[in-house]
C-alpha positions as CSV (number, residue, x, y, z in Angstrom):
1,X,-50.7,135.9,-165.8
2,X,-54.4,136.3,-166.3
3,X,-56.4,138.5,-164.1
4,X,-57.9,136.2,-161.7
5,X,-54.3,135.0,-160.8
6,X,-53.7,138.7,-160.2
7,X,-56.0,139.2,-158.3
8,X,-55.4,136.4,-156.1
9,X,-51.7,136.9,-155.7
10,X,-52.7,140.7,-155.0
11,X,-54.5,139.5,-151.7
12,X,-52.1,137.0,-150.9
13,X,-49.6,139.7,-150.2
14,X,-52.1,142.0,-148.8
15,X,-52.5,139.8,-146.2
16,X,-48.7,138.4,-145.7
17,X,-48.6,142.3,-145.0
18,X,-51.3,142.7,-143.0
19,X,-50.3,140.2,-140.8
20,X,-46.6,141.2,-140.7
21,X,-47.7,144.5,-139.4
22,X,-50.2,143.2,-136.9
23,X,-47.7,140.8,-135.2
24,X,-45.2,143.8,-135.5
25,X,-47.1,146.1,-133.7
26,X,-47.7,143.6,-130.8
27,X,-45.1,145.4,-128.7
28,X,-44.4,147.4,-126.0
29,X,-41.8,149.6,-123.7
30,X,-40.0,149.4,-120.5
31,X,-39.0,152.4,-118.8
32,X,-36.5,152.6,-115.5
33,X,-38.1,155.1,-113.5
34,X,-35.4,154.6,-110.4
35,X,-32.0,156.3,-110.4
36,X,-30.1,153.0,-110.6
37,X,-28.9,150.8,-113.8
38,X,-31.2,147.6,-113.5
39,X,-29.6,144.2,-114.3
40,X,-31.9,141.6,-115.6
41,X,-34.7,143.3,-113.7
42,X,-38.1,140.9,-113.4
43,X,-40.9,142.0,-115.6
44,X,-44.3,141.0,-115.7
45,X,-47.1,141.8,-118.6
46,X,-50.3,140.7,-118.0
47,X,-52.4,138.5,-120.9
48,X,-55.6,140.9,-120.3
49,X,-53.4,144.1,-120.8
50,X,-51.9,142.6,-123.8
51,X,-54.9,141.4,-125.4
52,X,-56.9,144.7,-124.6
53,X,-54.9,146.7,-127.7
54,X,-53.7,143.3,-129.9
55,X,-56.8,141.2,-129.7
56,X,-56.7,137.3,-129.0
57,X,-52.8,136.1,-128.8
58,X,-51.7,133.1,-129.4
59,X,-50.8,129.4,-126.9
60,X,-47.4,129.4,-126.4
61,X,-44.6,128.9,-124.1
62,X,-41.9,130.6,-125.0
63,X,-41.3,134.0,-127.0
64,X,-39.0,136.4,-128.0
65,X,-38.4,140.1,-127.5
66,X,-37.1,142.0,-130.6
67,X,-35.8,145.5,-129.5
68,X,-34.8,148.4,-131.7
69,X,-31.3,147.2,-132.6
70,X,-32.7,143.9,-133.6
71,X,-31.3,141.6,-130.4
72,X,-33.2,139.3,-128.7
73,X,-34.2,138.7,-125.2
74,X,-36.3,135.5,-124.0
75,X,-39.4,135.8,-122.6
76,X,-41.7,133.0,-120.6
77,X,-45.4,132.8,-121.1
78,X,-46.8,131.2,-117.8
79,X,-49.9,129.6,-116.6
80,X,-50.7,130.4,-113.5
81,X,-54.0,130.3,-113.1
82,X,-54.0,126.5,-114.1
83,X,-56.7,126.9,-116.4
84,X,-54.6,125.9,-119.3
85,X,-53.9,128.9,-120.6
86,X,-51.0,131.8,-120.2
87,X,-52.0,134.9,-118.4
88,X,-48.4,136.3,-117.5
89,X,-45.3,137.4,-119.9
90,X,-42.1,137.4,-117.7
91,X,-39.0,137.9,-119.2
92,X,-35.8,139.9,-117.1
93,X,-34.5,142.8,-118.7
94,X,-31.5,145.2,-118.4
95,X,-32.2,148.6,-117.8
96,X,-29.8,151.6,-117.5
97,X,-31.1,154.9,-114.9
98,X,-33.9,156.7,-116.8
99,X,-34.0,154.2,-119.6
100,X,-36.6,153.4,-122.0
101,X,-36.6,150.1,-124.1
102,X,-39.6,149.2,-126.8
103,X,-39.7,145.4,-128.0
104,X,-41.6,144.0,-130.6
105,X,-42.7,140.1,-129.8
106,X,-41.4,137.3,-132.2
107,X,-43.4,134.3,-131.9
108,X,-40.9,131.8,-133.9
109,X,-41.7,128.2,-133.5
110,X,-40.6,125.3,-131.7
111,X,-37.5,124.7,-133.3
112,X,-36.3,128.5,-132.1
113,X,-36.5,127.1,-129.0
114,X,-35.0,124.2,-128.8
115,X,-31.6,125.3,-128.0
116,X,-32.8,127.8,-124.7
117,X,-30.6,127.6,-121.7
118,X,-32.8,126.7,-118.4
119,X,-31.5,128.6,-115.5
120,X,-34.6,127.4,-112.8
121,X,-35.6,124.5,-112.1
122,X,-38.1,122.3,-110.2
123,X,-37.4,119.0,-108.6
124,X,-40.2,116.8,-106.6
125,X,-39.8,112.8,-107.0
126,X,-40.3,109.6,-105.7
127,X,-37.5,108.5,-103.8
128,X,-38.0,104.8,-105.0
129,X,-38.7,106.1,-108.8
130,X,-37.4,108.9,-109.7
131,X,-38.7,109.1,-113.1
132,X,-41.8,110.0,-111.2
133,X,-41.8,113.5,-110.8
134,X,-45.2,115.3,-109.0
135,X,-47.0,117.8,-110.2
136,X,-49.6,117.5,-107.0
137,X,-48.8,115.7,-103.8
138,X,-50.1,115.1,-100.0
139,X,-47.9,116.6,-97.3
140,X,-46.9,114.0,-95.0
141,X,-48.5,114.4,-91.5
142,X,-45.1,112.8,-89.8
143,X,-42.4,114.6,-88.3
144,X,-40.1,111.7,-88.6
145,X,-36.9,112.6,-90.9
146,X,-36.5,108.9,-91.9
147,X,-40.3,108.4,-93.4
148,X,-39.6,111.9,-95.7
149,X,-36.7,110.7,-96.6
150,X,-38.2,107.0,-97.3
151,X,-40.5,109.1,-99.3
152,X,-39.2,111.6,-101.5
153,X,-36.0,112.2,-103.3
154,X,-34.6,114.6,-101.0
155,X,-37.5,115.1,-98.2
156,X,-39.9,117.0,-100.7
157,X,-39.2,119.6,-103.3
158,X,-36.6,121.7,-104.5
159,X,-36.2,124.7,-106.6
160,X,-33.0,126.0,-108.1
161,X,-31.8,128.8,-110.2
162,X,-27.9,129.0,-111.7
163,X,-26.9,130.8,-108.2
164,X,-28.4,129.0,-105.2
165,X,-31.0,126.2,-104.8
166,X,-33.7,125.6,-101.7
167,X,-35.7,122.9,-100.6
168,X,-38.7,121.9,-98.4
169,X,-39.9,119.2,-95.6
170,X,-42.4,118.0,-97.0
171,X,-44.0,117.0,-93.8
172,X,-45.3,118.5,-90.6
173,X,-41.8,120.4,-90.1
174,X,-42.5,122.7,-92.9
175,X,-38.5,123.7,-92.6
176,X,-36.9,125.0,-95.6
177,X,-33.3,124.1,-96.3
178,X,-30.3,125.9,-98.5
179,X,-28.7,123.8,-101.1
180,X,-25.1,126.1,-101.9
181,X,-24.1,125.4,-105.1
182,X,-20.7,126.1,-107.3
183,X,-21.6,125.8,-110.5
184,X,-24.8,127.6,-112.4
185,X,-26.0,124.4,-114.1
186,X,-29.1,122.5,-112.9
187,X,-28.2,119.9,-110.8
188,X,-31.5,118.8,-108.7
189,X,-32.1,115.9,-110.5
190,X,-29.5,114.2,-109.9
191,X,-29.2,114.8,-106.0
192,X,-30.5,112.1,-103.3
193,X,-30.8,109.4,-105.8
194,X,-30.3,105.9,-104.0
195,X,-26.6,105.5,-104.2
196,X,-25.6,108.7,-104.8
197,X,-23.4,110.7,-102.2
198,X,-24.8,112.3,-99.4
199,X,-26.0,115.5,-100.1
200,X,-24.2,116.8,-96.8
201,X,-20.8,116.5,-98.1
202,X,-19.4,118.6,-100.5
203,X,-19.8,117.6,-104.2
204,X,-18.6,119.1,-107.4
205,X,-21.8,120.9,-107.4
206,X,-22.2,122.1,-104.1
207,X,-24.0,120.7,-100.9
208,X,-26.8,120.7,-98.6
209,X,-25.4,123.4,-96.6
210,X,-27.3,124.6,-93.8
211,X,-28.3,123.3,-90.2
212,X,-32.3,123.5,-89.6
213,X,-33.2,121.4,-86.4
214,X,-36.4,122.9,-85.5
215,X,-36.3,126.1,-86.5
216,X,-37.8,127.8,-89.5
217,X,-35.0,127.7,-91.7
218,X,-34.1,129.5,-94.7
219,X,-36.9,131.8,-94.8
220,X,-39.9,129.3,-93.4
221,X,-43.5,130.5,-92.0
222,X,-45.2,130.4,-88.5
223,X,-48.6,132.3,-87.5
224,X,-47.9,134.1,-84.4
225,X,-51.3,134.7,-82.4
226,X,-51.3,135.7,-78.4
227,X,-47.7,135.9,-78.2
228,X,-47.7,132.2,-79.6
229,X,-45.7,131.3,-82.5
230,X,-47.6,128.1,-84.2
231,X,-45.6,126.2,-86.7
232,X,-47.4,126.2,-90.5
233,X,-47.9,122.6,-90.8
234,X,-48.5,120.3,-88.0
235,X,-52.5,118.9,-87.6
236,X,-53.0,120.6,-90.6
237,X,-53.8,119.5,-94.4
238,X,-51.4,120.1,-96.6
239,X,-50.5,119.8,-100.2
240,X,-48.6,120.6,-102.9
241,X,-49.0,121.9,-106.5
242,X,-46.2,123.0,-109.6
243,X,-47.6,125.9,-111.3
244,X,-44.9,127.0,-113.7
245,X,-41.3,125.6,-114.8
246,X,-39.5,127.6,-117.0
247,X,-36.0,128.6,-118.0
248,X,-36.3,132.2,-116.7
249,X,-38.8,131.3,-113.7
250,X,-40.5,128.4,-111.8
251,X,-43.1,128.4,-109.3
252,X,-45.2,126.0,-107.3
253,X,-47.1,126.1,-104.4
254,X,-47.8,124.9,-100.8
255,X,-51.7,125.1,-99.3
256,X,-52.8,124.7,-96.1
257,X,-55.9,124.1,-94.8
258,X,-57.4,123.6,-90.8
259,X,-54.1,124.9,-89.2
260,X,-55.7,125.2,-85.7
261,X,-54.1,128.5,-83.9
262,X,-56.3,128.3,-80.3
263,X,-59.2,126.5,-81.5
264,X,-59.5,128.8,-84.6
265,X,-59.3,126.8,-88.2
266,X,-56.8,129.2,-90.3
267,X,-55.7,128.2,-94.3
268,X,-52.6,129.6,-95.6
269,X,-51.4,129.5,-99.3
270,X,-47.9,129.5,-100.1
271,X,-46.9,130.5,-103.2
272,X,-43.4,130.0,-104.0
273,X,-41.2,131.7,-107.2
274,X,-37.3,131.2,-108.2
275,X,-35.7,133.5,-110.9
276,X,-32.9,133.0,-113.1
277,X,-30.0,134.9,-111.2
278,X,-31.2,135.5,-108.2
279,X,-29.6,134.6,-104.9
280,X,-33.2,134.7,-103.5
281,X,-36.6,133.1,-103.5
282,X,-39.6,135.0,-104.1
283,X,-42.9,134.2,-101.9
284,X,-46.6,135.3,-101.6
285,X,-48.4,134.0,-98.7
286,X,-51.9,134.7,-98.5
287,X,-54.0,134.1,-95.0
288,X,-57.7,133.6,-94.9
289,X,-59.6,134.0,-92.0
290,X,-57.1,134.9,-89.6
291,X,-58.5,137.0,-86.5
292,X,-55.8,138.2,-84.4
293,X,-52.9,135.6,-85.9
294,X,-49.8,137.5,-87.9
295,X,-47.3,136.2,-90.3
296,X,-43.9,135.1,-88.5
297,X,-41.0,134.2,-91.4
298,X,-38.0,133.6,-90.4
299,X,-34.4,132.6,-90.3
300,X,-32.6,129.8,-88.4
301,X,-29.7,131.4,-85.8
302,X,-28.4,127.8,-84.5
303,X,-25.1,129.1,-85.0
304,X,-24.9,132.5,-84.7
305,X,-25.8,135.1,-81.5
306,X,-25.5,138.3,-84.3
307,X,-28.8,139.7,-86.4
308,X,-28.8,142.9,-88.2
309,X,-31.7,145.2,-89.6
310,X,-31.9,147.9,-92.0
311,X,-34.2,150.0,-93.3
312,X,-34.4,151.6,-97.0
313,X,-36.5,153.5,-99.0
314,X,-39.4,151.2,-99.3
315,X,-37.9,148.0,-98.6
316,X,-35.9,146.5,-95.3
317,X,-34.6,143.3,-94.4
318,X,-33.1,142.0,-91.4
319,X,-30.0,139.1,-91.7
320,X,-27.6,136.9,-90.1
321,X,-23.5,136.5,-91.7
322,X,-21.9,133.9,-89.6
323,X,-20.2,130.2,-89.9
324,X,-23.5,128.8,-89.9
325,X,-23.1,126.7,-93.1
326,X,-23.2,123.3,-92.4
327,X,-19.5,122.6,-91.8
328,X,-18.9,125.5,-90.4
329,X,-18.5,127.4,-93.4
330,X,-19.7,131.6,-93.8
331,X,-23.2,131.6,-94.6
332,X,-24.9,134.8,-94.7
333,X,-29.2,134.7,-94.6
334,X,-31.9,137.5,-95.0
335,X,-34.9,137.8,-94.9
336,X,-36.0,141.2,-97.5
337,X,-39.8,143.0,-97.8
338,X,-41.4,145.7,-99.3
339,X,-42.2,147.6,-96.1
340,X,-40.7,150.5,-94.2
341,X,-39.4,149.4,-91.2
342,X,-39.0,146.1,-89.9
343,X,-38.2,144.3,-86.2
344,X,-36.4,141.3,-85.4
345,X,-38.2,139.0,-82.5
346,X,-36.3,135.7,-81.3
347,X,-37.7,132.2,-80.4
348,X,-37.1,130.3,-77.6
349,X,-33.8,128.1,-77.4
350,X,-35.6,125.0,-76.9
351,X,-39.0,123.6,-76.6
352,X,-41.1,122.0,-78.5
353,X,-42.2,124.2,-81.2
354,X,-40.5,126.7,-83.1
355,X,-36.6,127.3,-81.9
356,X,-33.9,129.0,-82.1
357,X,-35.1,131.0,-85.0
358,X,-35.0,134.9,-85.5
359,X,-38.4,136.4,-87.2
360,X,-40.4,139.1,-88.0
361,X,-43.8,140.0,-88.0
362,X,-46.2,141.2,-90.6
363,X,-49.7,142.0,-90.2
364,X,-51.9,139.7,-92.7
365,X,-53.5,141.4,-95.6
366,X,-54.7,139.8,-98.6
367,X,-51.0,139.2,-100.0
368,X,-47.7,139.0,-98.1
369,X,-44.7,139.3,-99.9
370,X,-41.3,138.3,-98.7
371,X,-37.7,137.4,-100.1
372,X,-35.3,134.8,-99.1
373,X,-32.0,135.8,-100.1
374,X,-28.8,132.9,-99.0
375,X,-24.9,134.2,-99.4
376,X,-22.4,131.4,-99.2
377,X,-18.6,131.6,-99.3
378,X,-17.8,128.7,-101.5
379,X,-20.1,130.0,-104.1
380,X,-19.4,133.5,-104.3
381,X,-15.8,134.8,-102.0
382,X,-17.9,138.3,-101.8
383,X,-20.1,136.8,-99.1
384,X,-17.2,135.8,-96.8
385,X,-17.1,138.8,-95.2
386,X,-19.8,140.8,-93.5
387,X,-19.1,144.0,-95.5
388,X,-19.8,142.1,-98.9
389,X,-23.0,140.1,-97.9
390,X,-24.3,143.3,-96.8
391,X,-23.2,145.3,-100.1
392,X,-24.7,142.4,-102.6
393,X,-27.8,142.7,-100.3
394,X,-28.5,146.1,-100.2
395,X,-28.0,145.9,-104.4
396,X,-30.6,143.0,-104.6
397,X,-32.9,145.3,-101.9
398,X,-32.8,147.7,-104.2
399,X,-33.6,146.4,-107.2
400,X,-36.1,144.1,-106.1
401,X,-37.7,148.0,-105.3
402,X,-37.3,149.8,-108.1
403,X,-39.9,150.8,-109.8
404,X,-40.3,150.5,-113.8
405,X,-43.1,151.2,-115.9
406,X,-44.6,148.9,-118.5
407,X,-46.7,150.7,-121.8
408,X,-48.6,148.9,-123.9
């Protein structure tokens, strides 16, 4: 081999090498600062923070996480900016009390991901073509059930995870509905198809099973100003936008604009998140110019007279367990936050805004964030009595809580 060959196979490997240890060292630990063993705990790593020790990363969508024994743990790399380019990693980890993990990130290609499970999902179609799914929509200004339903596959989106699945009005009713499911596989795209059975019996998936009438629903917004509750949604603009779907999480969200609460023009964004084995969905509302108005989620109580609170270390939630499913089924519905303490106010019976809901009230600031968490029987037996919805509760509560540190 003469030297010139040498010398360029010398600097061939150097930089095979080189970058074998640069993408090596683009890694990172996870420590469990609570006192509780963590089970696929959420984890978000910003790009910027990334970038700030490794330098310029590459477009992808999906990655790996390579701990020390070698095992792999999926990780998402979302958009959700929508300025074409990822600026979160989110990937959900196991964590024992006091436990440190350090991962190394595996690129691979997109044949290493071809086989990935999707445990969230995202549905928002035409009703009359369902191959046409939306990525950006109008809200309808109706309040008429048949014209949604005219409209969109099953009234407006939905979002899923393997444990429970949600859905949205997409009108001036704003409601959000439970879809209780028996199986973990994604089954949104298939339901409310023309001929297909109604999505209020039962199926060998699950079912539509909640009653909603005019209340909130499962975890839906109002503004409350003067002692007024004003219903997010009617004589406002509204639309609709998907910012993520991925096999760990999906998001989208709802914007409002010219919500009139007593002559003042108020715009609400809705941000909406599902994770892969949740029983909940995650939300972040943010308010802009809201004077006096406060932030009113809550929780239908059509069917029960019973609401409970309780108060943890930094987190409380208040909750309903009742046959309130829509058969008559046990159906047990929170409402979780990050806060201190939290109180329970009830709307009117009738009338015609919002009924026959129980909410609470938080004070806007720049970011609200709230959980919907839904317990049914028929998909888990733990939630059919009172004493297991409110032991699988206070577990989510407190994981949702615990604190974990990130170093990069």
């Amino acid at each position: 081999m003469n030297i010139m060959k040498l010398k360029l196979l010398s600097i061939i490997i150097v930089a095979l090498v080189f970058a074998a240890c640069s993408e090596k060292q683009q890694s990172f630990s996870v420590s469990n600062a609570s006192d509780i063993d963590l089970t696929e705990k959420s984890i978000v790593i910003k790009r910027a923070d990334l970038e700030a020790k490794y330098g310029e990363l590459k477009e992808q969508a999906l990655v790996f996480l390579v701990d020390e024994a070698g095992e792999k743990t999926l990780a998402q790399l979302d958009d959700t900016r929508g300025d074409g380019k990822w600026d979160e990693l989110f990937t959900q980890l196991d964590l024992k009390a006091g436990e440190t993990r350090s991962f190394s990130i595996e690129w691979g290609n997109h044949e290493d991901f071809a086989n990935v499970k999707y445990r969230t999902n995202i549905r928002f179609a035409d009703k009359n073509d369902p191959s046409k799914e939306f990525t950006h929509a109008e809200r309808l200004t109706t309040t008429d059930t048949k014209t949604s339903q005219a409209a969109f596959q099953f009234e407006g989106p939905g979002w899923e995870n393997d444990v429970v699945g949600f859905r949205n009005y997409f009108d001036a009713r704003n409601g959000m509905d439970i879809w209780g499911k028996t199986t973990t596989e994604m089954v949104l795209d298939k339901v409310g198809l023309k001929g297909a059975p109604s999505y209020h019996e039962m199926q060998d998936w699950g079912m539509d099973n909640l009653k909603v009438g005019n209340s909130l629903g499962a975890g839906g917004i109002a503004l409350l100003s003067a002692g007024q509750l004003y219903r997010v949604g009617p004589g406002s603009v509204g639309s609709y936008k998907l910012i993520t779907e991925g096999p760990l999480r999906s998001m989208f969200e709802f914007q409002f604009d010219r919500i009139n609460i007593a002559g003042r023009l108020i715009s609400v964004q809705h941000r909406i998140a599902i994770e892969a084995g949740k029983p909940y969905y995650n939300n972040s509302v943010f308010v802009d110019d809201a004077g006096d108005a406060k932030l009113a989620p809550g929780i239908v109580n059509m069917d029960t007279e019973m609401v409970y609170t309780r108060s943890l270390d930094n987190v409380s939630y208040f909750y309903t367990h009742d046959n309130q499913g829509y058969d008559g089924e046990v159906l047990g519905m929170a409402i979780i936050a990050p806060v201190n303490n939290i109180v329970v106010e009830t709307a009117p019976d009738s009338g015609d805004g919002v009924i026959q809901t129980y909410y609470t009230v938080f004070d806007i600031a720049r970011q609200i964030e709230y959980y919907f968490m839904a317990g049914w029987e028929l998909q888990d037996p733990v939630y059919s009595s009172l004493e297991g919805f409110e032991k699988e509760l206070e577990k989510q509560a407190k994981q949702l809580v615990a604190k974990v540190k990130v170093e990069i």
